[in-house]
C-alpha positions in Angstrom: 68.8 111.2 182.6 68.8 113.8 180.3 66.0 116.6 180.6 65.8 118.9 177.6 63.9 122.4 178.1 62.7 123.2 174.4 61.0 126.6 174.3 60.9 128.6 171.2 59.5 131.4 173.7 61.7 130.7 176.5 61.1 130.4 180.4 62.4 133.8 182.1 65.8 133.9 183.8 64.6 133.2 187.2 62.7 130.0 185.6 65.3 128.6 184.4 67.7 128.8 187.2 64.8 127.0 189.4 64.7 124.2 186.9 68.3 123.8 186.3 68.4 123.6 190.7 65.6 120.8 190.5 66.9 119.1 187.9 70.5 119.1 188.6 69.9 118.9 192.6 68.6 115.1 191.1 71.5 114.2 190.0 70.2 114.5 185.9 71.5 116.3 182.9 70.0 119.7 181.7 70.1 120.8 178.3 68.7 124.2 177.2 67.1 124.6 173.4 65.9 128.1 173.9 64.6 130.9 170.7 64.7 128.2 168.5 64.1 129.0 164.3 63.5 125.5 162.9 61.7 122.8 163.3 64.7 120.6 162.6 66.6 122.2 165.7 63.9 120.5 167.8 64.0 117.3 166.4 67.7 117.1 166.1 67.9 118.2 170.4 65.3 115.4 171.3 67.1 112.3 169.8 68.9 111.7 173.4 65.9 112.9 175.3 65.0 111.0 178.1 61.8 113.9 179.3 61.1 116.7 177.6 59.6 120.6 179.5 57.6 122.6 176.8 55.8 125.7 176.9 53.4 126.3 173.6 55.9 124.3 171.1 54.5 121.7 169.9 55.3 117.8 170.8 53.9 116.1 167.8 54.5 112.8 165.8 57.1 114.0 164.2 59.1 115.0 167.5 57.9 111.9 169.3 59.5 109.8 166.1 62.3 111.4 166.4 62.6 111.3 170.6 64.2 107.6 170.6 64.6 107.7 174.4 62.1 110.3 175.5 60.1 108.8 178.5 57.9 112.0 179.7 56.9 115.0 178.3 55.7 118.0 180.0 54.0 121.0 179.4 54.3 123.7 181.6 51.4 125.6 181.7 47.2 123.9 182.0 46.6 123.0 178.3 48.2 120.4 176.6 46.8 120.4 173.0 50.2 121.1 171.7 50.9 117.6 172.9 50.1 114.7 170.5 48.1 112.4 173.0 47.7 109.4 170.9 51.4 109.7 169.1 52.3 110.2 172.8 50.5 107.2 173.9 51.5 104.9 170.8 55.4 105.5 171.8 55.1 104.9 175.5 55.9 108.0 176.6 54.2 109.9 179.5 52.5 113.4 179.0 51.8 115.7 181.6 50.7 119.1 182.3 51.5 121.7 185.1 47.6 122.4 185.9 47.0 125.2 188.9 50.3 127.0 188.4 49.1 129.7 186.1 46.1 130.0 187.8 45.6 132.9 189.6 47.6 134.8 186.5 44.7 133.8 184.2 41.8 134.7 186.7 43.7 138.4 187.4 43.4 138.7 183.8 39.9 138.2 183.9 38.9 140.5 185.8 41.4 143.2 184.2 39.8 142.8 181.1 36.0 143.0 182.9 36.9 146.2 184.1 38.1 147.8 180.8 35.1 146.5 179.4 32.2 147.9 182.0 33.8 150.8 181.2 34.0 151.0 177.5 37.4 150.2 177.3 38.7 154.1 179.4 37.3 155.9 175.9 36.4 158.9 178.3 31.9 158.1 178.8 30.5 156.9 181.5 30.7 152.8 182.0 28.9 150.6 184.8 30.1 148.8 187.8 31.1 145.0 188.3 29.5 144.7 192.0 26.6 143.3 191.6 26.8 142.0 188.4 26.4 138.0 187.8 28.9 136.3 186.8 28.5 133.2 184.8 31.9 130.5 184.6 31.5 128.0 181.7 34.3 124.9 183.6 35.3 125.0 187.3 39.0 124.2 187.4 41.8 126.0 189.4 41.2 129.4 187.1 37.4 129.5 187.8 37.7 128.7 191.5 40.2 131.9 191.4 37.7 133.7 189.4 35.1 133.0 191.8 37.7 134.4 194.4 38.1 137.6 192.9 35.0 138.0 192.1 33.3 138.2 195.2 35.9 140.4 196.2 34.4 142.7 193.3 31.0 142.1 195.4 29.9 140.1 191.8 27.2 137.1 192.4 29.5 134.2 191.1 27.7 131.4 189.6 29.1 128.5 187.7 28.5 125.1 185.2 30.7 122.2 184.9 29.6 119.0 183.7 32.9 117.3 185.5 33.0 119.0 188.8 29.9 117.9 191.5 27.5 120.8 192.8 28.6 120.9 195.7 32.5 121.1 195.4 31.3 124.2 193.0 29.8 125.2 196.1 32.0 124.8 198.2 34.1 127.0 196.0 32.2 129.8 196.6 29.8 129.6 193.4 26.1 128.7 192.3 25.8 125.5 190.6 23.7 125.5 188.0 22.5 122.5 185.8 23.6 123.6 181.9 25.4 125.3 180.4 22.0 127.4 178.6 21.0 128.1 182.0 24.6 129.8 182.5 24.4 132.0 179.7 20.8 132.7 180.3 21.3 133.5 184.0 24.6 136.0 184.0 25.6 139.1 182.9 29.0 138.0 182.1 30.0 134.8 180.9 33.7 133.7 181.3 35.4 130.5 179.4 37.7 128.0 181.1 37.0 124.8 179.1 39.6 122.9 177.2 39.2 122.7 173.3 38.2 118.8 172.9 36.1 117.3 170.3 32.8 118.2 172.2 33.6 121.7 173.1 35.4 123.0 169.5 32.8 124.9 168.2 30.4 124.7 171.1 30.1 128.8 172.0 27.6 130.0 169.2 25.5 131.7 167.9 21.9 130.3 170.3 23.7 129.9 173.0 25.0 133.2 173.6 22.1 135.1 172.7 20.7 133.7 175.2 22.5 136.1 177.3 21.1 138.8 178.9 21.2 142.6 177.2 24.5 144.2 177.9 26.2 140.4 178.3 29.8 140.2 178.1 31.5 137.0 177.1 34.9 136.3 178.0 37.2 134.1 176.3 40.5 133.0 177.9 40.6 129.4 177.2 41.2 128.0 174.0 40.4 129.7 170.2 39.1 126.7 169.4 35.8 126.3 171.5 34.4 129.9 169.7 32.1 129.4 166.7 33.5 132.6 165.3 31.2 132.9 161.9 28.5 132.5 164.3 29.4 135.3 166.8 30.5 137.8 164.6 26.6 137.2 163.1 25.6 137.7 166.7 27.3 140.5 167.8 26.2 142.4 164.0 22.3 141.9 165.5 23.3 142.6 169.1 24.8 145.8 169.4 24.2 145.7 173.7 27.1 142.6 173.7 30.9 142.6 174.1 33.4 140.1 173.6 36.9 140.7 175.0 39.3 137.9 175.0 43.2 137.3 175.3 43.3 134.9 172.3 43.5 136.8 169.1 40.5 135.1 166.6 41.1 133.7 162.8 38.6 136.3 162.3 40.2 139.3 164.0 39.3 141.8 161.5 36.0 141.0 161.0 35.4 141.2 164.7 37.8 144.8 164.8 34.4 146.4 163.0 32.6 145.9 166.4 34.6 149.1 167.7 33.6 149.4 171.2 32.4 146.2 171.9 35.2 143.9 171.4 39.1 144.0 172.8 41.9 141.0 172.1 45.3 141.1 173.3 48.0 141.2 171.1 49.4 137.6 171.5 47.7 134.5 174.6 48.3 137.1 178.1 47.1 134.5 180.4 50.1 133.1 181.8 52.1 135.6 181.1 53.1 137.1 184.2 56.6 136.3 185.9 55.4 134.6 188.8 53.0 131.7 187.1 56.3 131.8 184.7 58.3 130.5 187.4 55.9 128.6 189.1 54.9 126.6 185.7 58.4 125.7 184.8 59.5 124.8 188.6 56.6 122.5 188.6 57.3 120.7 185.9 61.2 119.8 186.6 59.5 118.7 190.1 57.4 116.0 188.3 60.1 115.2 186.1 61.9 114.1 188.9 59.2 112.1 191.0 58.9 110.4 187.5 62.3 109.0 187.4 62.2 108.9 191.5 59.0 106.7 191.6 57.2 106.6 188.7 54.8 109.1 189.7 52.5 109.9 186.9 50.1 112.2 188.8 49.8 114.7 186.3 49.5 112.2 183.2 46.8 113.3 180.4 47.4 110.4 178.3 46.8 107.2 178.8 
């Protein structure tokens, strides 16, 4: 079988070597499409295909026509909305995700980004402390549950809402369940997002919800753009001067939020997973479900259906 490893932005050195040992050790083909220009390079690389590793380039219609043979495509990293589910779906082919891997990279950042902001992003005054503080996670997957880890390391009250995940595994995870999602918001100091952007969630973080936040609130965004009302929060934040919004996903909006000087930081470019270990530990795991796929038909990690 053929595995090609498309990535416009490609795996580091040590990432690739791992793959090329699991995929090869398996007795398949490994073909490398790395720093890619066009669009037409990836569709031309795909047509004998038989899975596909991708980190954020995109696997839409267009690629999935083209991908005669492909059988699985996987994304190495948590989100998968690069990934055209129903084109996916419509040609029989198998897409996955990597979810856990980048983890603890994205929690880390969390908390990075909580400290610069309790104390006014290191502009020289006086800030506040995270001990003590409540902190509020909006989706208790594997980056919340690390979240929660760190943070009670921080001595921060950890409390969390997910409509998907029983009370007490939250529990059990070291958090507070609470019953909504307003009652999150309304509860915590800091509010951090780790929900997916799906039809129900695009959108969702507006205007009355997070006023409903407590004065001084800090919402945290290192999820997906999508799920931020932004017209809506850059209202809010103009008639709340006591909130901050830091997040590692630059907004359409950028500028308009810039004029909040003080209370709002974006990275340059998506920082979550961008540390060498989660990297390696993304890429690895998805050349390891490649080949249980061919192995045994393990679909474990499938998001479409």
């Amino acid at each position: 079988m053929k595995v090609l490893v498309a990535t416009e932005k490609p795996f580091a050195a040590a990432a690739v070597e791992g793959i090329r040992k699991e995929i090869e050790g398996a007795g398949h083909e490994l073909a490398l499409l790395e720093k890619y220009t066009e669009k037409a390079q990836l569709l031309d690389a795909v047509k004998d295909a038989d899975a596909l590793i991708i980190r954020s380039d995109k696997a839409d219609a267009e690629v999935l026509d083209a991908a005669a043979k492909l059988q699985i495509v996987v994304r190495a990293g948590a989100g998968f909305d690069n990934i055209d589910l129903a084109a996916a779906t419509a040609h029989k082919v198998v897409a996955e995700n990597t979810p856990g891997q980048n983890s603890n990279a994205v929690a880390e950042l969390v908390m990075g980004m909580l400290v610069f902001a309790v104390r006014n992003f290191y502009n020289g005054k006086s800030g506040s402390e995270l001990m003590g503080k409540k902190i509020g996670l909006l989706a208790f997957g594997n980056v919340g549950r690390n979240v929660a880890r760190i943070a009670k390391g921080f001595g921060m009250e950890v409390y969390a809402y997910d409509a998907f995940c029983p009370k007490d595994v939250i529990e059990k995870g070291g958090a507070i369940a609470v019953d909504t999602q307003e009652a999150l918001f309304e509860t915590c100091d800091i509010v951090s997002l780790h929900i997916p952007a799906t039809p129900e969630t695009k959108q969702s973080i507006n205007y009355a919800l997070v006023n409903k936040m407590k004065k001084g609130g800090i919402l945290v965004n290192t999820a997906r753009k999508e799920v931020i009302n932004e017209e809506e929060l850059i209202k809010l934040l103009a008639e709340r001067e006591d909130l901050k919004f830091v997040t590692d996903i630059k907004p359409d909006a950028d500028e308009e939020f810039a004029k909040f000087e003080g209370r709002y930081f974006t990275t340059p470019k998506k920082m979550g997973a961008q540390t060498a270990e989660a990297n390696i530990n993304a890429g690895i795991a998805a050349a390891k479900q490649i080949n249980a796929f061919f192995a045994t038909g393990d679909t474990k990690f499938q998001v479409n259906k």
